[in-house]
PyMOL Python script that loads the backbone (N, CA, C, O; Angstrom):
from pymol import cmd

cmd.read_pdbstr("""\
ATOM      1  N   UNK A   1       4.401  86.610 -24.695  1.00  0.00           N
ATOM      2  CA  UNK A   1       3.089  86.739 -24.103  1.00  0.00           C
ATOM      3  C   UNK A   1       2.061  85.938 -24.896  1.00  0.00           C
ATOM      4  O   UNK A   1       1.393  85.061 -24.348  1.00  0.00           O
ATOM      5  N   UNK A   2       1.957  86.190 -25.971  1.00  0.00           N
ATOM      6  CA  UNK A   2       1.240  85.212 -26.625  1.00  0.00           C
ATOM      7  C   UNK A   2       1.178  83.665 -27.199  1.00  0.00           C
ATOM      8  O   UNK A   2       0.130  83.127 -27.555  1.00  0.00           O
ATOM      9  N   UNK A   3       2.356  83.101 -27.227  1.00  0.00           N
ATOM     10  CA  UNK A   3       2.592  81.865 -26.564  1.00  0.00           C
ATOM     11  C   UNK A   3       2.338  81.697 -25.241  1.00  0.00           C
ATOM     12  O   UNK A   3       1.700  80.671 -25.006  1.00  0.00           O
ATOM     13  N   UNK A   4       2.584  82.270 -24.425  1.00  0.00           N
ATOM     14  CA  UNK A   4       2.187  82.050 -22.916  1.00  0.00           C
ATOM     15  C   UNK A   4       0.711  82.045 -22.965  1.00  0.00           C
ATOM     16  O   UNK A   4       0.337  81.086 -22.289  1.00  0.00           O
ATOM     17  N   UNK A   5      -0.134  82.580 -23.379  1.00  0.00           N
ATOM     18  CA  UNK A   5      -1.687  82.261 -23.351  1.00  0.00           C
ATOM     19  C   UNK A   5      -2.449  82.134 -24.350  1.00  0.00           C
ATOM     20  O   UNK A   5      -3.633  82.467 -24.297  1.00  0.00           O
ATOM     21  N   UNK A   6      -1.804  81.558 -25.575  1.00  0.00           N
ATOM     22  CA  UNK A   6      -2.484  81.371 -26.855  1.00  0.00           C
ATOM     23  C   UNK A   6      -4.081  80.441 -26.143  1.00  0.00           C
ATOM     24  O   UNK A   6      -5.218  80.911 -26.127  1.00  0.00           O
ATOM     25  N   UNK A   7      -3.690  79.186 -25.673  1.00  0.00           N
ATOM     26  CA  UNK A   7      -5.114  78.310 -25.414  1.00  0.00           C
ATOM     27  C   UNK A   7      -6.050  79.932 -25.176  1.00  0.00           C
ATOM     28  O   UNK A   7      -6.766  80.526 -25.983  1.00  0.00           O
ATOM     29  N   UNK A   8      -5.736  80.236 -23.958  1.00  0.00           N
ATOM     30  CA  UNK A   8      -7.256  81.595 -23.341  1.00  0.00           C
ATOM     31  C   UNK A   8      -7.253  82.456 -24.916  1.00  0.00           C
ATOM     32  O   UNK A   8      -8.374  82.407 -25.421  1.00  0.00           O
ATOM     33  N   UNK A   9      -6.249  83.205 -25.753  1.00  0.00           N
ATOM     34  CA  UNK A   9      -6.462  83.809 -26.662  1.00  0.00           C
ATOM     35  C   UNK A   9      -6.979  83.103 -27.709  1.00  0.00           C
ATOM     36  O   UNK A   9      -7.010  83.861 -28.679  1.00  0.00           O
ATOM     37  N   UNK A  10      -7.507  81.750 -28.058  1.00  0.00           N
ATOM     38  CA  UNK A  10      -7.650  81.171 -29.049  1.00  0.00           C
ATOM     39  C   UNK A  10      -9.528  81.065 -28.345  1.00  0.00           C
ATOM     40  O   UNK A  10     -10.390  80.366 -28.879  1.00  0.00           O
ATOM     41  N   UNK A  11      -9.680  81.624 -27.538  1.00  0.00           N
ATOM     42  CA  UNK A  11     -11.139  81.607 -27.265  1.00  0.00           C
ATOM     43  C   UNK A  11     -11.987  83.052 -27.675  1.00  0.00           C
ATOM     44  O   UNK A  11     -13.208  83.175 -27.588  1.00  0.00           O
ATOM     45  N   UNK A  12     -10.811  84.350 -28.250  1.00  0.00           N
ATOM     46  CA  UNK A  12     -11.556  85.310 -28.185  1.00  0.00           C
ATOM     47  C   UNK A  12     -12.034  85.439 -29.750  1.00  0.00           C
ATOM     48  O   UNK A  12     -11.504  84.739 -30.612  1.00  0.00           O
ATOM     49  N   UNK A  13     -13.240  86.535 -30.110  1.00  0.00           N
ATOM     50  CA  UNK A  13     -14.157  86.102 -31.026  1.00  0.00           C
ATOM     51  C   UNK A  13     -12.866  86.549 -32.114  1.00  0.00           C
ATOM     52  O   UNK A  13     -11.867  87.263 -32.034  1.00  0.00           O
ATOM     53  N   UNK A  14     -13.451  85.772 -33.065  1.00  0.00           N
ATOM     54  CA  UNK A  14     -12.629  85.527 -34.543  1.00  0.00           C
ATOM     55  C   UNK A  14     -12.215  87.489 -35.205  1.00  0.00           C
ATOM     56  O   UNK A  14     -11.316  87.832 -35.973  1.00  0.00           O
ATOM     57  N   UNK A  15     -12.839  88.004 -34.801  1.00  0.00           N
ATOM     58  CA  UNK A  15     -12.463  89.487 -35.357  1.00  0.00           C
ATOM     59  C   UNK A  15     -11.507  90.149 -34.147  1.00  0.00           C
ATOM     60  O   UNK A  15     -10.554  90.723 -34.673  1.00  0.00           O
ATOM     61  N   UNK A  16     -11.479  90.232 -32.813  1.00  0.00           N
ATOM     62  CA  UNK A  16     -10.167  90.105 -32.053  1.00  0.00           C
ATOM     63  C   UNK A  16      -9.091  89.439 -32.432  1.00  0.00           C
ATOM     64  O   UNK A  16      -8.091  90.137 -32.602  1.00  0.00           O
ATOM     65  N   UNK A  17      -8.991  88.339 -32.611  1.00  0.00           N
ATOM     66  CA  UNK A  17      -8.321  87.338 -33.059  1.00  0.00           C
ATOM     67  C   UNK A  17      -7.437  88.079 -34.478  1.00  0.00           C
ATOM     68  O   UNK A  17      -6.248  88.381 -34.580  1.00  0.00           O
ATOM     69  N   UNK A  18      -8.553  88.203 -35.440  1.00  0.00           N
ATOM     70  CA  UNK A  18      -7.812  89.041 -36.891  1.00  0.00           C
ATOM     71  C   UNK A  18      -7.053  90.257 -36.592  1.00  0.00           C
ATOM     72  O   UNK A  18      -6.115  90.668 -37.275  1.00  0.00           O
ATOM     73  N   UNK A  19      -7.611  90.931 -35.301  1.00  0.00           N
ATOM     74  CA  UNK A  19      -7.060  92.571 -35.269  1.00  0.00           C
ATOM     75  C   UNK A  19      -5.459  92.317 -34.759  1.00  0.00           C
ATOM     76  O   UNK A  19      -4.394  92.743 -35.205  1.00  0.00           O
ATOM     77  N   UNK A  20      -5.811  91.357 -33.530  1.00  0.00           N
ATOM     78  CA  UNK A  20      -4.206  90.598 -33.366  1.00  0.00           C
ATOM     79  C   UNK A  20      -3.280  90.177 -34.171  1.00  0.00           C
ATOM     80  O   UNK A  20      -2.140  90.639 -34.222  1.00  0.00           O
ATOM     81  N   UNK A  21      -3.632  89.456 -34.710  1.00  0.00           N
ATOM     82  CA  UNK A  21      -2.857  89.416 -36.184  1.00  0.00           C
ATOM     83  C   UNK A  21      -2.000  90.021 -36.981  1.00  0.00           C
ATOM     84  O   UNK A  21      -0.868  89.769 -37.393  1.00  0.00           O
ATOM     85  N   UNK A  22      -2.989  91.117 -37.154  1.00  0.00           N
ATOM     86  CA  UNK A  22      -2.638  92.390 -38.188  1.00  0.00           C
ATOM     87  C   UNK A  22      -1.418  92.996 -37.694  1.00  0.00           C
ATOM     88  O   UNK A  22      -0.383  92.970 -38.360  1.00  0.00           O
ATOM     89  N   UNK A  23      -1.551  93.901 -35.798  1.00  0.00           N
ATOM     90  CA  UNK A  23      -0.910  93.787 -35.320  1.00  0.00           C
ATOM     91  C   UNK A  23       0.338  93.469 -35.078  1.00  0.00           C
ATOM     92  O   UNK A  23       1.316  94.208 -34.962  1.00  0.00           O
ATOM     93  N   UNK A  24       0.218  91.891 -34.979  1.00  0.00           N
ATOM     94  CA  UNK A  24       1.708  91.325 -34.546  1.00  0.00           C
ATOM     95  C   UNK A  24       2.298  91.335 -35.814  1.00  0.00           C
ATOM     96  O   UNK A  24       3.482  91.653 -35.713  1.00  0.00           O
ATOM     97  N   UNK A  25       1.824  91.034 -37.409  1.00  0.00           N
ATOM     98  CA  UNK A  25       2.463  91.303 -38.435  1.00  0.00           C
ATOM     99  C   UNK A  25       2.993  92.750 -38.557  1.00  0.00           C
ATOM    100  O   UNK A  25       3.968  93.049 -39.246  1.00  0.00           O
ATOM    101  N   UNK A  26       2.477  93.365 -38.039  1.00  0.00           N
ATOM    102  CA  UNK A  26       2.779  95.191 -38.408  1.00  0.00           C
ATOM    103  C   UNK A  26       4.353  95.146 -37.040  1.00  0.00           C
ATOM    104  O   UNK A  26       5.551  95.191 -37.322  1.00  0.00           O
ATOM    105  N   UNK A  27       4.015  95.093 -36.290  1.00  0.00           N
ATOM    106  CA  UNK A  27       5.558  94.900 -35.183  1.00  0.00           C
ATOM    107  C   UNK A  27       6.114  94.245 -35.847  1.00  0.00           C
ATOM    108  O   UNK A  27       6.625  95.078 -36.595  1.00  0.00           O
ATOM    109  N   UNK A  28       6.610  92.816 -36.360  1.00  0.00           N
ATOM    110  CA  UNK A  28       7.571  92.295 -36.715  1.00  0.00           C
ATOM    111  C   UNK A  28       8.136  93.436 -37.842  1.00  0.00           C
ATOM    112  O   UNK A  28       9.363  93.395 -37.926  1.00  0.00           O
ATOM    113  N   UNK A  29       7.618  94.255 -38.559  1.00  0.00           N
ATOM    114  CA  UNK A  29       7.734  94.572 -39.490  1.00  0.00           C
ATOM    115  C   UNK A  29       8.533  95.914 -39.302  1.00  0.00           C
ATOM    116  O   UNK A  29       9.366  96.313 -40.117  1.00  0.00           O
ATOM    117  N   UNK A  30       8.021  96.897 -37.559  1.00  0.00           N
ATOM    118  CA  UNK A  30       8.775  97.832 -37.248  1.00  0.00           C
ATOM    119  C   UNK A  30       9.969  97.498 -36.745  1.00  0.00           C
ATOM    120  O   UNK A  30      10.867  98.263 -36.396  1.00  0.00           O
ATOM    121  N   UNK A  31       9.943  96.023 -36.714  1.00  0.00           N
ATOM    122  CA  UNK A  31      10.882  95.489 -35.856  1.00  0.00           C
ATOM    123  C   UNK A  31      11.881  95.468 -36.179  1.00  0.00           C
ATOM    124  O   UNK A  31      12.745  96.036 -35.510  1.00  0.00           O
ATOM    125  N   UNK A  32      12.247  94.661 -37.589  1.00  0.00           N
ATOM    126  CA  UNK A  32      12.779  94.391 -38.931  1.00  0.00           C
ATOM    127  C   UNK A  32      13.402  95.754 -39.763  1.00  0.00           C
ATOM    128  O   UNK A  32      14.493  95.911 -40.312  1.00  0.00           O
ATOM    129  N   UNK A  33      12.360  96.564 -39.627  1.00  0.00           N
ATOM    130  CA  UNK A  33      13.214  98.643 -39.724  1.00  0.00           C
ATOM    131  C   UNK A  33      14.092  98.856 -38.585  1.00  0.00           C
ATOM    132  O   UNK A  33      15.300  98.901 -38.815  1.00  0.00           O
ATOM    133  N   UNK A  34      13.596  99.020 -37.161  1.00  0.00           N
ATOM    134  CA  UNK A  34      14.518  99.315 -36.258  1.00  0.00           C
ATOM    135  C   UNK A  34      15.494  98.119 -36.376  1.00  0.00           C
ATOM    136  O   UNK A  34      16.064  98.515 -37.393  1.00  0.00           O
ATOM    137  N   UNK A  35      15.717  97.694 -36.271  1.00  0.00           N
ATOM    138  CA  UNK A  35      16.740  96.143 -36.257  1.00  0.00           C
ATOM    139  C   UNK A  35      18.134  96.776 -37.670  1.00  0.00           C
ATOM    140  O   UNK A  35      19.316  96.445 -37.765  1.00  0.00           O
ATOM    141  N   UNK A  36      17.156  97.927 -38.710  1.00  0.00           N
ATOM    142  CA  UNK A  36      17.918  98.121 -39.997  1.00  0.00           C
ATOM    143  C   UNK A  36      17.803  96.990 -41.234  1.00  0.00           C
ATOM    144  O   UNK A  36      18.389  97.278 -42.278  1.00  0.00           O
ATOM    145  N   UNK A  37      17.328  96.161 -41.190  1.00  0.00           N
ATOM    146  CA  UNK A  37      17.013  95.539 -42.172  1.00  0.00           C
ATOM    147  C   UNK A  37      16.180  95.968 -43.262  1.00  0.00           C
ATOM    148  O   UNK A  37      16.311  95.604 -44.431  1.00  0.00           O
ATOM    149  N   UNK A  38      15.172  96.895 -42.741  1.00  0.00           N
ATOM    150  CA  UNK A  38      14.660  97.401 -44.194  1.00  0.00           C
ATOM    151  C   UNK A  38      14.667  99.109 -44.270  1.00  0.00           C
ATOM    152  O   UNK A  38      14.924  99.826 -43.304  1.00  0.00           O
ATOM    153  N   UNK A  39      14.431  99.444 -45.217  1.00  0.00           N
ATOM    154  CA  UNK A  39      14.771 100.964 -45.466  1.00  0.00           C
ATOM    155  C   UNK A  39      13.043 100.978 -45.715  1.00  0.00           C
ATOM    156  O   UNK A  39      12.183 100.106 -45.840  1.00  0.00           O
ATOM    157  N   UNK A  40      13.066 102.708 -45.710  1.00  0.00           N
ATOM    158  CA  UNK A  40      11.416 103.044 -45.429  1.00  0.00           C
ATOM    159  C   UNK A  40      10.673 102.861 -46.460  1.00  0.00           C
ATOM    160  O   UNK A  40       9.555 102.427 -46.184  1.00  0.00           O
ATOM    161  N   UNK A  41      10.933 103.070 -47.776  1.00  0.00           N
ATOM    162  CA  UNK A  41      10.441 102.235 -48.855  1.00  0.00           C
ATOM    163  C   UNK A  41       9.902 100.557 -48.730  1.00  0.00           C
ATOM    164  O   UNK A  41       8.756 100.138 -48.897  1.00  0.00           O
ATOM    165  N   UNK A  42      10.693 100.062 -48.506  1.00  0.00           N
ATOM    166  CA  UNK A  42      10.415  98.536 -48.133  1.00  0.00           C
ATOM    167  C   UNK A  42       9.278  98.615 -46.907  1.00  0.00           C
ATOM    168  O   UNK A  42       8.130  98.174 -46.959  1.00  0.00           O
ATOM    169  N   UNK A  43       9.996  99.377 -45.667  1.00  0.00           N
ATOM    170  CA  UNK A  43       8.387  99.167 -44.833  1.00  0.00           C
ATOM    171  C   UNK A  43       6.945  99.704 -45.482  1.00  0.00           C
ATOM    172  O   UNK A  43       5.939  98.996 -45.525  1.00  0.00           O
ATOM    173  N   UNK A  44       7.006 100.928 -45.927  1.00  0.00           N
ATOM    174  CA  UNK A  44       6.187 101.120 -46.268  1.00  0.00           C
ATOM    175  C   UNK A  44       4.984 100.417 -47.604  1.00  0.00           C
ATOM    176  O   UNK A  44       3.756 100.329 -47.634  1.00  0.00           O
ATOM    177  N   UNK A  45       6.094 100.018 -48.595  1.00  0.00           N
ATOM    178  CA  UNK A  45       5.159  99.201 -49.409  1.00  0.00           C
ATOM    179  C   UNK A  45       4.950  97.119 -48.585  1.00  0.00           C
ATOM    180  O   UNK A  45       4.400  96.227 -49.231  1.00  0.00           O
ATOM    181  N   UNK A  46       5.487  96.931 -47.304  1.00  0.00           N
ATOM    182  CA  UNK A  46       4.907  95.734 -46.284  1.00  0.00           C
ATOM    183  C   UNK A  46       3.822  96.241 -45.404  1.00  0.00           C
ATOM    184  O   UNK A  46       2.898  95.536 -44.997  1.00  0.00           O
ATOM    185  N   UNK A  47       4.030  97.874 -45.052  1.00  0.00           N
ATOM    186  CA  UNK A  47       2.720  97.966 -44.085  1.00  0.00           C
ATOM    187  C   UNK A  47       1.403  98.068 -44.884  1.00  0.00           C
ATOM    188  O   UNK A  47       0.292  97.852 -44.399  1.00  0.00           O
ATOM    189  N   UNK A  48       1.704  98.498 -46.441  1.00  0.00           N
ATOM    190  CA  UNK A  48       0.517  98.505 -47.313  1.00  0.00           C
ATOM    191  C   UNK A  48      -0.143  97.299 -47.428  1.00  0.00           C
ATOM    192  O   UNK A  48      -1.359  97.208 -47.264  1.00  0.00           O
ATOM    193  N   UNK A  49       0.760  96.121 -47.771  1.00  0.00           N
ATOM    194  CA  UNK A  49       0.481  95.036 -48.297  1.00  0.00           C
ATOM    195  C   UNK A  49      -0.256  94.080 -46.750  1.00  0.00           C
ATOM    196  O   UNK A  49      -1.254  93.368 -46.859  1.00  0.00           O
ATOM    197  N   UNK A  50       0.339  94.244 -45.698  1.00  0.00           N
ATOM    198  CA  UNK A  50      -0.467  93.869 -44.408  1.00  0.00           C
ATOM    199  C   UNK A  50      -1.537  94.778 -44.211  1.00  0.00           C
ATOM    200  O   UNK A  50      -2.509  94.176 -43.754  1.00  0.00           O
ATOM    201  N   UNK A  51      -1.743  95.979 -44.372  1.00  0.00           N
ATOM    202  CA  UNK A  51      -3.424  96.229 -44.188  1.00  0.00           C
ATOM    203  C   UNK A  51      -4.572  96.242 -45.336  1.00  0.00           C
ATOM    204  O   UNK A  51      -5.796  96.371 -45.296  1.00  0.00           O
ATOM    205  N   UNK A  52      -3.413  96.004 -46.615  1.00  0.00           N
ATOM    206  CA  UNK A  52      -4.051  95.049 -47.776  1.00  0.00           C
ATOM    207  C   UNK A  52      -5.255  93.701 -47.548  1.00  0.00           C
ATOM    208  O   UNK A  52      -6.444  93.478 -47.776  1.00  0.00           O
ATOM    209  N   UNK A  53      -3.855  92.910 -46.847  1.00  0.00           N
ATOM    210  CA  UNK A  53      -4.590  91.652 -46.441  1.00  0.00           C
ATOM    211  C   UNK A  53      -5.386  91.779 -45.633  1.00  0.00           C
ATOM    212  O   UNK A  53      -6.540  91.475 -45.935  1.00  0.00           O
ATOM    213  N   UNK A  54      -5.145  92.191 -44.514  1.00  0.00           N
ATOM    214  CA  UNK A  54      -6.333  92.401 -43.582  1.00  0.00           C
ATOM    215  C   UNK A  54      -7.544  93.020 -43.736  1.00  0.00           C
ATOM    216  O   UNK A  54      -8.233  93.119 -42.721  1.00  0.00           O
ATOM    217  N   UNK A  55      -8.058  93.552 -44.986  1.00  0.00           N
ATOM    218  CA  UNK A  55      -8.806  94.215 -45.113  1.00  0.00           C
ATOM    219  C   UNK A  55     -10.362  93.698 -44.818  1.00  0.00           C
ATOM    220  O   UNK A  55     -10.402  92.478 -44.972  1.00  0.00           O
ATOM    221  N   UNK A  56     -11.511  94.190 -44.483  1.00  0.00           N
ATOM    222  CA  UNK A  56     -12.629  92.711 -44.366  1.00  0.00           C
ATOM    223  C   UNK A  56     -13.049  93.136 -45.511  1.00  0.00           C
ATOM    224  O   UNK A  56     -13.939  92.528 -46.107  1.00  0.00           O
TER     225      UNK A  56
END
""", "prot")
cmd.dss("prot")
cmd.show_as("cartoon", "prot")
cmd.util.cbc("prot")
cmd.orient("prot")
């Protein structure tokens, strides 16, 4: 979906834009647990470190 309309999504204001972000980093990340690749320790100190970064 977001390849399919990045151009229209690359018009919305810069703090939409960041919340998206955050977002799609936080899914890859449940993704990567359900999938079994990481144990809950590991997600949990990546979901810290992504709302780390995102912080304003």
């Amino acid at each position: 979906m977001i390849d399919k309309h990045r151009n229209e999504l690359e018009k919305l204001p810069d703090e939409i834009k960041h919340e998206i972000n955050k977002c799609m980093e936080i899914y890859e990340e449940l993704e990567s647990y359900d999938q079994g690749d990481l144990d809950i320790n590991t997600l949990q100190k990546r979901l810290e470190d992504i709302l780390d970064k995102y912080e304003i």
